[in-house]
C-alpha positions as CSV (number, residue, x, y, z in Angstrom):
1,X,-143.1,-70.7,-151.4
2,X,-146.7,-71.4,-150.5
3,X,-149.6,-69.5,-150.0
4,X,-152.3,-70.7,-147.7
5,X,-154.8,-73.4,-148.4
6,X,-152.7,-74.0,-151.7
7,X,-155.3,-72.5,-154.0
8,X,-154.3,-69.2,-154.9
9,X,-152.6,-66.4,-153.5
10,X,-152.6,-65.7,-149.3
11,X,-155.3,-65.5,-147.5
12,X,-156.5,-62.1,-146.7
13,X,-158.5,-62.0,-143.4
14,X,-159.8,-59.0,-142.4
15,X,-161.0,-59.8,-138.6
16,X,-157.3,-61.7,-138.3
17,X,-154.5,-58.9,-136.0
18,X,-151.6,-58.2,-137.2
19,X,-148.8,-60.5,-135.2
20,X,-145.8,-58.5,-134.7
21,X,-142.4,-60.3,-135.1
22,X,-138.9,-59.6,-134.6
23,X,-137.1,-58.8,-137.0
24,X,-133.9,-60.2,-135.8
25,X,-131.4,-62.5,-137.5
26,X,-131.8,-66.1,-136.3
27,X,-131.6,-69.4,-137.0
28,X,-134.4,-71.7,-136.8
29,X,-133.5,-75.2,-135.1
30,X,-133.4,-78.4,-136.8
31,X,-133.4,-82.4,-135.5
32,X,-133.0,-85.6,-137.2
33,X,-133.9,-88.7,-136.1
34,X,-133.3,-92.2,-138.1
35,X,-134.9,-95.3,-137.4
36,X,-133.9,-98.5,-138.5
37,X,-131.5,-99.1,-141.4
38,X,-131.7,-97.4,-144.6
39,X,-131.4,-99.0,-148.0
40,X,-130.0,-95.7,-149.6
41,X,-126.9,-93.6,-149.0
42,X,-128.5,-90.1,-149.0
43,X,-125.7,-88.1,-147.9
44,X,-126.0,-84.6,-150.3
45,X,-128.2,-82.1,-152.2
46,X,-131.4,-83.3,-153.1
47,X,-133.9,-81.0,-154.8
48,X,-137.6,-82.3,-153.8
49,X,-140.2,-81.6,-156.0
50,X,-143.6,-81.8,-154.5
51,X,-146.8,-82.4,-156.3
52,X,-149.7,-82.8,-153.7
53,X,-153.6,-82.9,-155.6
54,X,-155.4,-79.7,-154.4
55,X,-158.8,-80.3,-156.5
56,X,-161.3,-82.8,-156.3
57,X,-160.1,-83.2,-160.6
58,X,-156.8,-83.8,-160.2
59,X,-155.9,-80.6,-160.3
60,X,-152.0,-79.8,-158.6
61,X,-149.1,-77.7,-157.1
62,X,-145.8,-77.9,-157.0
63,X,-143.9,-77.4,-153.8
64,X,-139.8,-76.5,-154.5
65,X,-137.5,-77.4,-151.9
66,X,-133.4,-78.1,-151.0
67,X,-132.2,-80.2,-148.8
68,X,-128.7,-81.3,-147.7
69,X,-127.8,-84.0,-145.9
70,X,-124.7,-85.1,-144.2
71,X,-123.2,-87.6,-142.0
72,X,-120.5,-87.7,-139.2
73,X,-120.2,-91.3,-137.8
74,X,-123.3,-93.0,-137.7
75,X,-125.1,-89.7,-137.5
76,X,-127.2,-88.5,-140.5
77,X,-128.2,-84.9,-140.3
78,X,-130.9,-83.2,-142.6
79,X,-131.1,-79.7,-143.3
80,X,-133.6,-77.5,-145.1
81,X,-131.8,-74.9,-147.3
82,X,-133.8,-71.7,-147.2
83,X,-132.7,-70.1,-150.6
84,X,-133.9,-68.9,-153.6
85,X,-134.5,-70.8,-157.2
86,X,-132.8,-69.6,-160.3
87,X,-135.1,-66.5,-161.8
88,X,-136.2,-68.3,-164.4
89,X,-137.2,-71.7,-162.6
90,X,-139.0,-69.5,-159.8
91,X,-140.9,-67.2,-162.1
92,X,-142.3,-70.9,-163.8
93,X,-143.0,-72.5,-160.9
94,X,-145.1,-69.5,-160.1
95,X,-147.0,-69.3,-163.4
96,X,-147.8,-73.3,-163.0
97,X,-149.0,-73.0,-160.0
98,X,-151.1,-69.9,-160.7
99,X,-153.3,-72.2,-163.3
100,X,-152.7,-75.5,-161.0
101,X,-150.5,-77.3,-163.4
102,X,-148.1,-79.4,-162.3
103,X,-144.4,-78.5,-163.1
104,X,-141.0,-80.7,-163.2
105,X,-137.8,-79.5,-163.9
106,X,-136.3,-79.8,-167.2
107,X,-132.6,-82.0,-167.6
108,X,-131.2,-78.5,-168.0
109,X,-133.0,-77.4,-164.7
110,X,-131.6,-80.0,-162.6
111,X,-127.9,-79.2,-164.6
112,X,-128.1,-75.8,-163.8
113,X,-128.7,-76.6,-159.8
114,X,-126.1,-79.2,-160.0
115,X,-123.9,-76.2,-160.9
116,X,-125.3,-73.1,-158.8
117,X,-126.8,-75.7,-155.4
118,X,-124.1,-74.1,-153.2
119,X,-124.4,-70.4,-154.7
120,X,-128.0,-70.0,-154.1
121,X,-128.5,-66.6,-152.4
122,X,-130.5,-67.1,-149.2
123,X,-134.0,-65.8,-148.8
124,X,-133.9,-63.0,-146.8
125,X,-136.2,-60.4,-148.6
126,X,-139.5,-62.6,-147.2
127,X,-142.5,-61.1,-148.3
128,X,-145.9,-62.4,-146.7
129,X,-147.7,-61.4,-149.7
130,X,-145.7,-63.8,-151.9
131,X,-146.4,-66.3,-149.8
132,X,-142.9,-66.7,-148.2
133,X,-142.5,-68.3,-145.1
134,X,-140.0,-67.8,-141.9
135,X,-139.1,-70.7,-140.5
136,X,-139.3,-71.4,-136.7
137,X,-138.6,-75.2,-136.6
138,X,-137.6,-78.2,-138.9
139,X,-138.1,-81.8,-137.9
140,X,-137.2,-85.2,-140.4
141,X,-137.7,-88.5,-139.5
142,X,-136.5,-91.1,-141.5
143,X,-137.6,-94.9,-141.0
144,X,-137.1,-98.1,-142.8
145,X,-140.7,-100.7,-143.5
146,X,-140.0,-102.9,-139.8
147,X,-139.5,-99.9,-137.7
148,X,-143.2,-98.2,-139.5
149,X,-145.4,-99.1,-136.7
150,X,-143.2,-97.2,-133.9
151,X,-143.1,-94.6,-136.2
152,X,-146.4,-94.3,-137.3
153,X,-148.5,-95.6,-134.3
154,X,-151.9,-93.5,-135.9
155,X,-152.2,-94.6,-139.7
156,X,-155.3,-93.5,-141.5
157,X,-155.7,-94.9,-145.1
158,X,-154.4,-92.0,-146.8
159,X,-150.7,-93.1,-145.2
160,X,-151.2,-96.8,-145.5
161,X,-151.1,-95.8,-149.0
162,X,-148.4,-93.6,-148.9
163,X,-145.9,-96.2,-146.5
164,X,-147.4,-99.1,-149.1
165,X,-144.8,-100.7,-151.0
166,X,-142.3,-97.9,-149.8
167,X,-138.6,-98.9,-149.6
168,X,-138.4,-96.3,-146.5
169,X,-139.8,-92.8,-145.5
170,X,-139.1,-89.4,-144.6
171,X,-140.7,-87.3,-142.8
172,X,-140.4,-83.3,-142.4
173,X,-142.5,-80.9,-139.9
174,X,-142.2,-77.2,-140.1
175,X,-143.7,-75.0,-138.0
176,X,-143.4,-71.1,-139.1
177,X,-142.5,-67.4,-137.5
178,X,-145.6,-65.3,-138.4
179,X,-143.8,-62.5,-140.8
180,X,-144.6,-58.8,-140.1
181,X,-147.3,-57.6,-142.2
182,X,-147.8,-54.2,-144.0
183,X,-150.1,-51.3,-141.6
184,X,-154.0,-51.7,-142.8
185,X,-153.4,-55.7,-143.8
186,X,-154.3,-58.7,-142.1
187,X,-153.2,-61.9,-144.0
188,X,-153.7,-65.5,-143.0
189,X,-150.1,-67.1,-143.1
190,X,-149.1,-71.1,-142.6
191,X,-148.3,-72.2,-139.4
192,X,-147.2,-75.6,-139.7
193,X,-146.2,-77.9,-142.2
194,X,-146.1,-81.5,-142.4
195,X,-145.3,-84.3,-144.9
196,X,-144.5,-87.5,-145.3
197,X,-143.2,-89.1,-148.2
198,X,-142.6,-92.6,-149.0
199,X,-139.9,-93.9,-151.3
200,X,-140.9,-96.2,-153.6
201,X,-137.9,-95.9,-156.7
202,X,-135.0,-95.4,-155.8
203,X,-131.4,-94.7,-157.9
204,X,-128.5,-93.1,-157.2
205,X,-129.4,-89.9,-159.4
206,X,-133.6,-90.0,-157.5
207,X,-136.0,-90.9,-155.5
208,X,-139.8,-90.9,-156.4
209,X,-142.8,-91.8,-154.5
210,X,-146.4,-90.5,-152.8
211,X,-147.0,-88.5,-150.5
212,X,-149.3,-87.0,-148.1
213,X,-149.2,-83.2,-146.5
214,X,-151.0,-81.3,-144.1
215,X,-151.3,-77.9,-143.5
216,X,-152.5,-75.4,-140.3
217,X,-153.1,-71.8,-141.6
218,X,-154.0,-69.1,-138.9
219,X,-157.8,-67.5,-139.4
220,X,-159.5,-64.9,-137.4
221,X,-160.7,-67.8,-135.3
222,X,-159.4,-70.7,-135.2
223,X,-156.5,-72.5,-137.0
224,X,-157.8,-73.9,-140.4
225,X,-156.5,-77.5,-141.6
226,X,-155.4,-78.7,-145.3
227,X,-154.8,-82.0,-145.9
228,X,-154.0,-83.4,-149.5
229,X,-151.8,-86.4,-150.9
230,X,-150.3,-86.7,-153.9
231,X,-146.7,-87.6,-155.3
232,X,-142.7,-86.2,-155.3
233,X,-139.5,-86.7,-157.0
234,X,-136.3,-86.0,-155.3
235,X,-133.7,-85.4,-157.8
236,X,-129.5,-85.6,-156.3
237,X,-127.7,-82.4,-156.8
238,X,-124.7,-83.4,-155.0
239,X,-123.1,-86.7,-154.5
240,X,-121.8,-86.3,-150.7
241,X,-122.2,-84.1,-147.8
242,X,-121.4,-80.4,-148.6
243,X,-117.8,-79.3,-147.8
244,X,-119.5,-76.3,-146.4
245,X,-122.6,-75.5,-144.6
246,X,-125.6,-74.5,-146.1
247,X,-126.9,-70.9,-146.8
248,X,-128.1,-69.5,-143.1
249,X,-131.7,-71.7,-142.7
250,X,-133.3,-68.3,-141.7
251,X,-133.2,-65.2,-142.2
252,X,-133.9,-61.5,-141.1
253,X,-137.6,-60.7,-141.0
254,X,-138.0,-58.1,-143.6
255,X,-140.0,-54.5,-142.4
256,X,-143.4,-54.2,-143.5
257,X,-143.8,-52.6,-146.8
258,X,-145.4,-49.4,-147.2
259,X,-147.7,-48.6,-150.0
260,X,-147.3,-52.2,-151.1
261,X,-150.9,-53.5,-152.4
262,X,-151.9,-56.9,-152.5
263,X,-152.5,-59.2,-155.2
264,X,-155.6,-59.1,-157.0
């Protein structure tokens, strides 16, 4: 998962109260809206792999995620699968990121999620410390080249570049459920989440492209905005929609953790 502002661990802010938050079982809500007509059948598992540029060298990190996809009639739906990564995968995703290096999955990786998509435990033991997030709300918006204008009234350069030479795009915004937070701690955590990628290869096994993200992380004042671009891969797990619905998308806030010291 991702800790604020991308560069390192969270964001400790002292001046920043603790936000309570119930710790309830729910599910966040999803939508999905297509525009125009698509020049891929995207109905499975895809595992996107997302490399935005943090430093002004080039430096990146990686940004793990599972989404499912299904269709009933002419209605696509996308949905985020909140779970957790193989052990091993996690824990090198972690290390990469820790030194800014980018990280792609191996042939064996993406074999081993072909094989264990569907079995993925979901993440219910959210730690704020780690970085985890609790999702709120989950928006994608997918659009083909002649319907980009309606879709992106407001282009800046930075997504003129993405949406250049794109076959079609897709959009996701996530917006967050502050977790509860240990007594004596204040941590900055993400409240929203957006990105748009744009597809420039395409096959039936992935998709690859740029991509640009933004971030709004809470501060003792007021809400602090990341914005970086960079570039994805979207590798197919799954061929067709899931027989079965994806691992809950949310999951019980966990209690705050006593004793538990943050990272250095």
């Amino acid at each position: 998962m991702l800790a604020v502002g991308l560069l390192g661990p969270p964001l400790l802010l002292s001046g920043l109260p603790a936000r309570a938050a119930t710790p309830d079982y729910t599910q966040y809500a999803e939508h999905t809206t297509v525009a125009g007509k698509l020049p891929v059948d995207l109905r499975g598992v895809w595992f996107i792999v997302a490399q935005p540029t943090v430093t002004k060298d080039g430096k990146s990190k990686t940004l793990p995620q599972l989404i499912a996809v299904s269709q009933e009639g002419a209605k696509l739906t996308l949905h985020l699968m909140d779970v957790r990564l193989p052990k091993g995968m996690a824990d090198a995703v972690r290390v990469a990121n820790e030194k800014l290096n980018p990280w792609s999955p191996s042939d064996a990786d993406i074999a081993l999620l072909r094989q264990q998509w569907s079995k993925l435990p979901p993440a219910t033991d959210k730690d704020p410390k780690a970085g985890d997030l609790w999702y709120a709300q989950v928006e994608f918006a997918l659009a083909a080249p002649e319907r980009y204008a309606d879709a992106f009234p407001r282009q800046d350069d930075a997504l003129r570049g993405v949406l250049a030479e794109s076959g079609f795009s897709l959009q996701v915004n996530e917006s967050y459920r502050p977790l509860p937070v240990p007594p004596g701690s204040n941590i900055g955590q993400l409240m929203v989440r957006k990105t748009i990628y744009g597809v420039r290869k395409a096959s039936d096994a992935r998709l690859e492209g740029k991509l640009v993200v933004g971030f709004v992380a809470a501060t003792a004042y007021n809400p602090l905005p990341f914005n970086f671009g960079g570039s994805f891969t979207m590798y197919r797990l799954a061929s067709s929609a899931p027989a079965k619905k994806a691992p809950p998308a949310a999951s019980k806030a966990p209690p705050a953790r006593r004793g538990h010291r943050p990272p250095a």
